[in-house]
C-alpha positions as CSV (number, residue, x, y, z in Angstrom):
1,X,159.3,161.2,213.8
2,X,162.3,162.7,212.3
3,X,165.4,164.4,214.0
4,X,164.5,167.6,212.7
5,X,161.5,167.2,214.7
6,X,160.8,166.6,219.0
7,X,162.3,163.3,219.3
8,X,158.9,162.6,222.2
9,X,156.7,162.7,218.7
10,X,158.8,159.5,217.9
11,X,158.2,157.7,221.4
12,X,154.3,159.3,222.3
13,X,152.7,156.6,219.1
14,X,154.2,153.9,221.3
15,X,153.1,154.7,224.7
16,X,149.8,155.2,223.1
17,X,150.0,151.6,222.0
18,X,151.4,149.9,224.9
19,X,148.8,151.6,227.4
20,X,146.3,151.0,225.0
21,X,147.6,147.3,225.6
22,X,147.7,147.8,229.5
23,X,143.9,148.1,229.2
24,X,143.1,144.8,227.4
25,X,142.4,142.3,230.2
26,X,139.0,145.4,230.7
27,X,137.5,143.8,227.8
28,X,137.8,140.3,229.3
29,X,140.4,138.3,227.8
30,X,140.0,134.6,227.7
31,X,142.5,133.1,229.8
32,X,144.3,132.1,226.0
33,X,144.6,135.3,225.0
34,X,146.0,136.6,228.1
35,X,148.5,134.1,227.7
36,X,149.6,134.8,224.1
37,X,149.5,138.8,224.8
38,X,151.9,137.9,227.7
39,X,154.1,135.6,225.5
40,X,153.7,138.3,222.8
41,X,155.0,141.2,225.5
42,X,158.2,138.2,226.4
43,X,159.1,138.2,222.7
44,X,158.9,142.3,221.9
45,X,161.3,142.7,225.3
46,X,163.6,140.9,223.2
47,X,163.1,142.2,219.9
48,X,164.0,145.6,221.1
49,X,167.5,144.3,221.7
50,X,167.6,142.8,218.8
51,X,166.0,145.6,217.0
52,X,169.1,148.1,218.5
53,X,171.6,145.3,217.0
54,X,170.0,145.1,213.7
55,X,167.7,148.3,213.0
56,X,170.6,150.8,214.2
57,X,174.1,148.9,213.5
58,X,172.8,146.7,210.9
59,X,174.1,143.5,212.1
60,X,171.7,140.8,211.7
61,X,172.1,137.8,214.8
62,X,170.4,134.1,214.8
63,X,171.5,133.6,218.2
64,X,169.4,135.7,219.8
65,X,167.2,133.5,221.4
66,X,169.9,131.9,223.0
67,X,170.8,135.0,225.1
68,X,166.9,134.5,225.6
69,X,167.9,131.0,227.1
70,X,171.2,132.5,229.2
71,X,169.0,134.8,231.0
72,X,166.1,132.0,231.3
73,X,168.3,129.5,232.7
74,X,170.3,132.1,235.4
75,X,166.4,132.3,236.6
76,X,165.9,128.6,236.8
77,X,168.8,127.7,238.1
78,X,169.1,130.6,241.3
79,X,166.1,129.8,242.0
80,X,167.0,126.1,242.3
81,X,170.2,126.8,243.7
82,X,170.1,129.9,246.0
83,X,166.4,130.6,246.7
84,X,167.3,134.1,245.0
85,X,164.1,135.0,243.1
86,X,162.6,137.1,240.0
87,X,163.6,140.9,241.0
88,X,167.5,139.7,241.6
89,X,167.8,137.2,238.5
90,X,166.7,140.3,236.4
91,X,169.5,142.4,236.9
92,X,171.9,138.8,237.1
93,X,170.4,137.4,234.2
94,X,170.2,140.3,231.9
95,X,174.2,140.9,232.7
96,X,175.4,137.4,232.1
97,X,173.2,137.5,228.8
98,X,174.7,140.8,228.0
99,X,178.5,139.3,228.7
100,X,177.9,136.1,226.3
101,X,176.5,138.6,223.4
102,X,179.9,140.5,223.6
103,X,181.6,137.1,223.1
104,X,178.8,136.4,220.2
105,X,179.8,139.4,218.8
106,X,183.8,139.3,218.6
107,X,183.7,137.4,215.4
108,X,181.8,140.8,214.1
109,X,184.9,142.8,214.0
110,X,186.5,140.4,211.0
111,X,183.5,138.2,209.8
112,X,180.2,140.0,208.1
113,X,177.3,139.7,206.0
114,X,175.9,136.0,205.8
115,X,179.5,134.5,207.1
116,X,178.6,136.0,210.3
117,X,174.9,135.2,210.5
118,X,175.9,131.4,210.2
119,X,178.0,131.9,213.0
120,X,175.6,133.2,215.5
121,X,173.1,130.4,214.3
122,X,175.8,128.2,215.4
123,X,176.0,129.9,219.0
124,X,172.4,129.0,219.3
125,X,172.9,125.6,218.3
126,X,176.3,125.1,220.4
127,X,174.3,126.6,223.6
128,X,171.3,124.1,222.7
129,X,173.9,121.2,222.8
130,X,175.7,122.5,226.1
131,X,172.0,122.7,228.1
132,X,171.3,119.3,226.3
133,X,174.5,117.9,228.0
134,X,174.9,119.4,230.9
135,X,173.6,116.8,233.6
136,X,171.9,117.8,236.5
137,X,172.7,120.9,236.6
138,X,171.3,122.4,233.5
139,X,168.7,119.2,233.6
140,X,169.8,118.3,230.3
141,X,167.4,117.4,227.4
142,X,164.1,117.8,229.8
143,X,165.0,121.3,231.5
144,X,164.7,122.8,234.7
145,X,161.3,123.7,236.8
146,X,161.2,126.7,238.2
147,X,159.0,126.7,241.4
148,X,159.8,130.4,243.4
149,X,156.9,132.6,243.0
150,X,157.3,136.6,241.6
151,X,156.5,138.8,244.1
152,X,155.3,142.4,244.1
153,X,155.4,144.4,246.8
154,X,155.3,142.1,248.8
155,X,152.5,139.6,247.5
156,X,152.8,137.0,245.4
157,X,151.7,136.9,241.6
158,X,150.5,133.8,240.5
159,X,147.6,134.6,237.7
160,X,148.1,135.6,234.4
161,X,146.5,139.8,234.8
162,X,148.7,140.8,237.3
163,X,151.9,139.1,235.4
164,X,150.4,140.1,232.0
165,X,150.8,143.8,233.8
166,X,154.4,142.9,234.6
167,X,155.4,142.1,231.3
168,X,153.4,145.0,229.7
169,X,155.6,147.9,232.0
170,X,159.2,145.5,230.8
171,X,157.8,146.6,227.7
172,X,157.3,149.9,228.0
173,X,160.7,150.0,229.6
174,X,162.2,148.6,226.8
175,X,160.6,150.9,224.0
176,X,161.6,154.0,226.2
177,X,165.1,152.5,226.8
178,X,165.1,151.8,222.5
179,X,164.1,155.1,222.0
180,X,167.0,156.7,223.9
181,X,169.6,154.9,222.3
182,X,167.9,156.0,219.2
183,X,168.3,159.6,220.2
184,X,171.6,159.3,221.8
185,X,174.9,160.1,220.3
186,X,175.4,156.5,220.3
187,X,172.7,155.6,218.8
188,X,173.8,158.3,215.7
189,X,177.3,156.3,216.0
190,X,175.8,153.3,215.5
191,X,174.0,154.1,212.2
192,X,177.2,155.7,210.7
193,X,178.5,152.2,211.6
194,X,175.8,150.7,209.4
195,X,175.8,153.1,206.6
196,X,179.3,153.2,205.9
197,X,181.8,151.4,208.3
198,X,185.0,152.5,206.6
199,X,183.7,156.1,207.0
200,X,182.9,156.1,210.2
201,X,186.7,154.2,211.2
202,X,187.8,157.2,208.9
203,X,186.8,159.6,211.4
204,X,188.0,158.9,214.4
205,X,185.1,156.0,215.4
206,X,186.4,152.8,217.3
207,X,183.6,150.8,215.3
208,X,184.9,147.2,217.2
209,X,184.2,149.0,220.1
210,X,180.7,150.3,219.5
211,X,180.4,146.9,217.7
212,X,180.3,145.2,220.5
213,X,178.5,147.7,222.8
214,X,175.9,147.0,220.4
215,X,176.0,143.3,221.1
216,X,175.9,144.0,224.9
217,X,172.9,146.3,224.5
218,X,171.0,143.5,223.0
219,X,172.0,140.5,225.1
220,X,170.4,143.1,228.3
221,X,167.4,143.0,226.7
222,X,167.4,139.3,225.8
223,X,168.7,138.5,229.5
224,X,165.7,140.5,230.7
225,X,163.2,138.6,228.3
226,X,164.7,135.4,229.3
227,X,163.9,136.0,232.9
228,X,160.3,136.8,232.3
229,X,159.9,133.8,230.1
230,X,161.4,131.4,232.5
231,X,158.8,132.9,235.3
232,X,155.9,132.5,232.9
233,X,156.2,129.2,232.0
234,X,158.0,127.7,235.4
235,X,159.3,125.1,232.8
236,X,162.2,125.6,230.6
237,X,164.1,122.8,228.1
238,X,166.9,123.6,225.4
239,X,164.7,123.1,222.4
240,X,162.8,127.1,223.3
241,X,166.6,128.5,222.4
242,X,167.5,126.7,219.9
243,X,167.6,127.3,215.8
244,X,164.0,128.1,214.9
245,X,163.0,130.4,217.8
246,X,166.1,132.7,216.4
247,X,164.9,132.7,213.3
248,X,161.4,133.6,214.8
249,X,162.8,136.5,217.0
250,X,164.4,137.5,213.3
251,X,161.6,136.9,211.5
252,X,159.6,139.5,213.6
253,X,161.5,142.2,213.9
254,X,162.0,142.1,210.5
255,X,158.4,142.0,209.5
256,X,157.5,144.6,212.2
257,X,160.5,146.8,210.8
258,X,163.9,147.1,212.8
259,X,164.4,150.8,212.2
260,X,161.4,152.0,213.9
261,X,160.2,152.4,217.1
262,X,156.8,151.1,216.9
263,X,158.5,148.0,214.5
264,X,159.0,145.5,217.4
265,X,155.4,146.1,218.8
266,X,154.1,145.4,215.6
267,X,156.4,142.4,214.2
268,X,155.3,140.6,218.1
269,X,152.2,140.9,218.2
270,X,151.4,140.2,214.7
271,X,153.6,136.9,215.0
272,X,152.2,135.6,218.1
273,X,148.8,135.7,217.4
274,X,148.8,135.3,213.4
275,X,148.2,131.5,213.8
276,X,145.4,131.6,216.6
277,X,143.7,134.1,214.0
278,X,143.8,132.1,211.5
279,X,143.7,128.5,213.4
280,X,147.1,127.2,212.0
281,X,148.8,124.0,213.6
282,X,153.0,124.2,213.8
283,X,153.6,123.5,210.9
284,X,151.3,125.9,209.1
285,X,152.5,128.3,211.0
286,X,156.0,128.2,209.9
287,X,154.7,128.0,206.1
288,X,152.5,131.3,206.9
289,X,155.8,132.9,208.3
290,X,158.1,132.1,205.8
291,X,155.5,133.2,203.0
292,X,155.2,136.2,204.9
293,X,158.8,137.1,204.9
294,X,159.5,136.7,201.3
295,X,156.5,139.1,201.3
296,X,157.9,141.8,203.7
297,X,161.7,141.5,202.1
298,X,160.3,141.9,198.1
299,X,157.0,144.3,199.2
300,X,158.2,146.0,201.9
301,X,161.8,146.0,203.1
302,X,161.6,148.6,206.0
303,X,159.0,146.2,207.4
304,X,155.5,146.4,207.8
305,X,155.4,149.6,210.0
306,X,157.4,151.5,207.2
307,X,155.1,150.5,204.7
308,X,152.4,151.7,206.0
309,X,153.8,154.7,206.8
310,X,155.2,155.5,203.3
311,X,151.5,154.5,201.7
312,X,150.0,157.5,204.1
313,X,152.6,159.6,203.5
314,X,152.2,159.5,199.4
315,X,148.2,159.5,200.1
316,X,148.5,162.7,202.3
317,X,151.0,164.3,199.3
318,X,148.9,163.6,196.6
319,X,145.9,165.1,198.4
320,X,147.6,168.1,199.0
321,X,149.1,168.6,195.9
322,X,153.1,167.9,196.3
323,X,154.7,167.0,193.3
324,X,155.4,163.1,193.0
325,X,159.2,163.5,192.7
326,X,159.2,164.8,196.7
327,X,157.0,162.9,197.8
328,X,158.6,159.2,196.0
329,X,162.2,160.7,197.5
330,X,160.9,160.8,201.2
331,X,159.3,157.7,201.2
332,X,162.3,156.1,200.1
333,X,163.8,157.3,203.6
334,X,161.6,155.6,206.2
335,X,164.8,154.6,208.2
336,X,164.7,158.4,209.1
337,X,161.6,157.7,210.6
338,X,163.4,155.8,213.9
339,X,165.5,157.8,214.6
């Protein structure tokens, strides 16, 4: 999965994954489970974007799940308002989402580091007061239903395995559309951007610029996610945008690792169902997460997905014999992995 090597070795894990994924609902799923896996799938469409944003330019966001909300609440409220339904509030949705990240991410270009990640936590808290006071039309602290129906091809889809089928081909869309920003000149832009900013201005790079395409890149996904989330549940409400579901969006991309490919995938699915596996009410669940995080930053920075990685890669060395000295440098490298 390095650049030396096919860049399809990088994406073909994935697909693997995600149509091993598709096939799920064959072993019979409890309606439950089906319903996790598709709030699961919701969450990883967004953690791609987010994943772009903080994997490849290394800017970490706590707002993120209030572009989540942007697109979520362009669903509800053309439904309410103009009968327009699911396949045009994507495209609408994901735009509008994409248009408040680039705003989000203005104060990038002379703020960074924590200073900056307190300021997109306040964007998610200032959008969750806005939708909390904003009448009728946002439907203020109680949220707006959302009763149009997606349709398919011309039928409607109201239970969970057709949806769940829905959500698992956004995904798939998302990891291909990950991966070929990864591969793209931009994406190689964006990681000089994150490993040396004043080296990449140096040479010619309009880093503000790319800063903020970075932003915009990320708010699409989250637009997209919000839209499928809004359809799912048919009830949406200020307090799913707010300050802890950023910090959950954060929290799995950085367990799952942001710098690899198959990092969102993991970091989703091992978040959403960690408490039903272990039968954890709210707030064990948030003890279990943060516990988990202190793990992943002092055990395994790079995220889970790295680590693993790194422990086959100095297995397989040491069974064939390559001195330790290789085989500890390249394991140190697993952000070459993603890209």
């Amino acid at each position: 999965m390095k650049n030396n090597s096919s860049p399809l070795l990088s994406l073909l894990p994935v697909l693997l994954v995600i149509g091993l994924l598709a096939l799920l609902p064959a072993l019979g799923l409890t309606n439950r489970t089906l319903s996790l896996a598709i709030s699961a799938g919701i969450n990883i469409v967004a953690l791609y974007g987010l994943a772009v944003l903080f994997g490849q330019t290394g800017i970490l966001s706590m707002g993120h799940a209030a572009l989540v909300g942007i697109g979520a609440y362009v669903a509800a409220i053309l439904a309410r308002d103009a009968g327009i339904g699911f396949w045009v509030a994507l495209p609408l949705g994901s735009v509008l989402a994409a248009v408040a990240a680039a705003v989000v991410g203005i104060p990038s270009l002379r703020v960074s580091g924590h200073h900056f990640v307190i300021m997109t936590f306040a964007f998610g808290q200032l959008l969750s007061i806005v939708l909390t006071n904003g009448g009728d039309f946002t439907g203020a602290a109680t949220g707006l239903d959302l009763q149009l129906p997606v349709t398919l091809f011309g039928h409607r889809v109201d239970d969970l395995l057709p949806y769940y089928l829905i959500v698992v081909a956004f995904v798939a869309v998302s990891a291909v559309a990950s991966w070929a920003i990864i591969h793209s000149s931009y994406g190689r832009t964006l990681r000089a951007i994150r490993e040396n900013e004043k080296l990449a201005a140096s040479l010619g790079i309009n880093v503000g610029r790319h800063k903020i395409g970075a932003f915009m890149v990320s708010g699409l996904f989250a637009g997209v996610s919000g839209v499928l989330l809004a359809y799912f549940y048919r009830h949406i409400s200020p307090g799913q945008f707010a300050a802890f579901p950023s910090i959950y969006l954060a929290l799995m991309v950085m367990i799952g690792g942001a710098r690899l490919l198959l990092g969102p995938l993991a970091g989703g699915i091992l978040v959403s169902f960690l408490p039903e596996m272990l039968n954890l009410d709210p707030v064990e669940s948030r003890i279990v997460y943060g516990v988990c995080l202190i793990a992943v930053i002092l055990l395994l920075p790079n995220g889970l997905i790295a680590g693993v990685l790194q422990g086959l890669q100095t297995v397989s060395r040491k069974l064939s014999g390559v001195p330790a000295g290789r085989a500890s440098t390249e394991a140190r490298n697993p952000s070459r992995a993603g890209q």
